[in-house]
KETIRO-217054 format. One record per residue: x, y, z of N, C-alpha, C in turn. Coordinates in steps of 0.2 Angstrom, whole numbers, plus 5000, padded with zeros to 4 digits. Example, Ala and Ser with C-alpha at 12.3 -4.5 7.8 and 13.67 -1.06 7.14 Angstrom:
506649725039506249785039506649845039 506449895035506849955036506450005039 
% end
This chain:
500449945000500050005000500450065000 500450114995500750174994500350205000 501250245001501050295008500450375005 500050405008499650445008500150515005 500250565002500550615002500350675005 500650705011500450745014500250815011 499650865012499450895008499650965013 499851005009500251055011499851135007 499351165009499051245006499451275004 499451305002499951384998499451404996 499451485002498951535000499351604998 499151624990499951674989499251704982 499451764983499351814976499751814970 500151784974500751794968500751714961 500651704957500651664953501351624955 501951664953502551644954502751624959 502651644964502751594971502451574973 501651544971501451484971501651404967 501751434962502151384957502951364961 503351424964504151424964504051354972 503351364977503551324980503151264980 502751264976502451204976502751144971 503251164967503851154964504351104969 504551164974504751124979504551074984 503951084985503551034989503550974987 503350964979503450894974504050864975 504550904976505150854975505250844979 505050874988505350844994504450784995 504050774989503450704991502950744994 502850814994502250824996501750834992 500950844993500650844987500350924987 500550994987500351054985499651094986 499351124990498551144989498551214984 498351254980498451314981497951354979 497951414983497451454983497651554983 497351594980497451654976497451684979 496851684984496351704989496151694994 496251724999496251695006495551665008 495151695004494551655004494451585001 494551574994494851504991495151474995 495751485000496151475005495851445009 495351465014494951445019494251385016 494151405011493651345008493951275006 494751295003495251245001495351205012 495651215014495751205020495151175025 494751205023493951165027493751095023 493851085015493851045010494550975011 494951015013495450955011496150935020 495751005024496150985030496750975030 497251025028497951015026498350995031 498950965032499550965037499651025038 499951075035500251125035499851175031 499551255033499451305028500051355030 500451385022500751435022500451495017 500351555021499951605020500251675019 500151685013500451755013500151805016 500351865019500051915024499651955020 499851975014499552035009499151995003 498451985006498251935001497752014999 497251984992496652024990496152014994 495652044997494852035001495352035008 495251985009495551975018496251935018 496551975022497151975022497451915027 497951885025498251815028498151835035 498351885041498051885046497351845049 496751885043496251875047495751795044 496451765039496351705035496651655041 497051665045497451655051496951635056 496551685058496151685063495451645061 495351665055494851595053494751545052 495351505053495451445052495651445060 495951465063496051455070495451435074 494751485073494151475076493551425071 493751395067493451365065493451285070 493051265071493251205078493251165074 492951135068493151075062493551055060 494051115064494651105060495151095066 494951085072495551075076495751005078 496251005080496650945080496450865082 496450825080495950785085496750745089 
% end
């Protein structure tokens, strides 16, 4: 049985470093999320439950801060 690939967000505006690390993430076996918008962001993460979200600060709409705290107070998403 092939092991699962750990699913890893990438919340970025920027095309280019969404790509430059999700690039990276494939070669060290992880499987890549990525989202444009911190909104997408938060729907992609409530949908697929990531290991790890890395979040840009200066997103369009709502800002990686308060994309931060939404996923924090969200309780479906806390640890089990």
């Amino acid at each position: 049985m092939a092991a699962q690939l750990q699913e890893i967000l990438i919340i970025d505006d920027d095309p280019s470093i969404r790509d430059l690390v999700s690039h990276f993430l494939i070669e060290e076996g992880f499987h890549p999320l990525v989202a444009p918008t911190g909104e997408e962001g938060i729907a992609l993460a409530v949908k697929y439950r990531p290991a790890v979200v890395l979040c840009d600060y200066g997103l369009p709409g709502i800002d990686g801060l308060d994309v931060c705290e939404a996923l924090r107070d969200r309780q479906d998403l806390e640890s089990s």
